[in-house]
N, C-alpha and C positions, 0 to 999 in steps of 0.2 A: 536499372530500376531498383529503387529500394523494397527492403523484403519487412514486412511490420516485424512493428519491434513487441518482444514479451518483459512485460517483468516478472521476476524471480520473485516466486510468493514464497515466503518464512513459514515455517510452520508454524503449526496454532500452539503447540506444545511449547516450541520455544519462546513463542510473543509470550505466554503466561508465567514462564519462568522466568523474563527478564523482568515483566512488572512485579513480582513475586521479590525480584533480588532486588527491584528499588521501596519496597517497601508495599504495596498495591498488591490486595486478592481481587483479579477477576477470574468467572467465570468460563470456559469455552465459547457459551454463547456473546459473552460481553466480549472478548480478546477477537472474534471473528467479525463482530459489529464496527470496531475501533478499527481492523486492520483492511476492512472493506472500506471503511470511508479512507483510509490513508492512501489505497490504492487505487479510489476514485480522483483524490485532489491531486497524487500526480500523475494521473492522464492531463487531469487539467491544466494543471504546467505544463506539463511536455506539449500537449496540445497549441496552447497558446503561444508558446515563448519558442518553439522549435519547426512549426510547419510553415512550410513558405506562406505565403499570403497569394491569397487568387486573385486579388488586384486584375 
């Protein structure tokens, strides 16, 4: 049996130091917003493209 899988959240410190080193200030509040939706869209790939089908 499989055991659910985690993903490995980044800290909010380094998500704002890397938009920071590509040129982009955001805020904590904005870096946590961006990185919830990115952590939403890949459930959603994983979701779709990796769970058997219940056919």
């Amino acid at each position: 049996m499989s055991q659910p899988k985690e993903i490995k959240k980044i800290p909010i410190e380094e998500v704002m130091e890397y938009f920071r080193s590509e040129g982009m200030e955001v805020t904590q509040e904005e870096a946590e917003l961006i990185m919830e939706f990115l952590y939403n869209l890949t459930w959603m790939v994983i979701k779709k493209n990796f769970t058997p089908n219940q056919d």
